[in-house]
N, C-alpha and C positions, 0 to 999 in steps of 0.2 A: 551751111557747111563750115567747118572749122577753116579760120584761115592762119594758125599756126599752124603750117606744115614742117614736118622736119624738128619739131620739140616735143619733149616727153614731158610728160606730167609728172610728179613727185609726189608719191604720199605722205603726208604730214607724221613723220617721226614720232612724236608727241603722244600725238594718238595712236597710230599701231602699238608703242608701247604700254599703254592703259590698256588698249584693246587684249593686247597680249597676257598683261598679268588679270586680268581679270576670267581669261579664259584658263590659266594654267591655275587659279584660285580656284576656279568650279570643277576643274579635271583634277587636284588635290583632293578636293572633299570629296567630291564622288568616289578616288580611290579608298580614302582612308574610310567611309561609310561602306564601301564594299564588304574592305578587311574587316570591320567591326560583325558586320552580316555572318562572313565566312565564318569568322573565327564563335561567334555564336550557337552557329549549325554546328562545329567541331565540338565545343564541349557540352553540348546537348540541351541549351537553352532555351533553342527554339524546337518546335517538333512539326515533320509535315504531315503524322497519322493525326487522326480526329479521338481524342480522347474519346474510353468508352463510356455512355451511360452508368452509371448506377442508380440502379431504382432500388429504394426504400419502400417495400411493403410490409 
């Protein structure tokens, strides 16, 4: 059993903050790869119908 009773622990500053920008690094990119997605779909770069065949007889 803990025999510090009556003391809080402290998170190490240091680290939440690395912790912190490396999470708001990965939720950056994810946004701005979203916008890149969207904004593809809007000017019709990407398409979701299946092009049709063309057969050469």
């Amino acid at each position: 059993m803990n025999e510090m009773v009556g003391t809080t622990m402290v998170a190490d500053r240091m680290g939440l903050k690395i912790v912190g920008f490396v999470f708001a690094t990965i939720t950056l990119a994810v946004m701005i790869t979203t916008g890149m997605v969207v904004k593809g779909y809007a000017d019709g770069a990407y398409s979701l119908e299946v092009p049709a065949r063309v057969s050469h007889r």
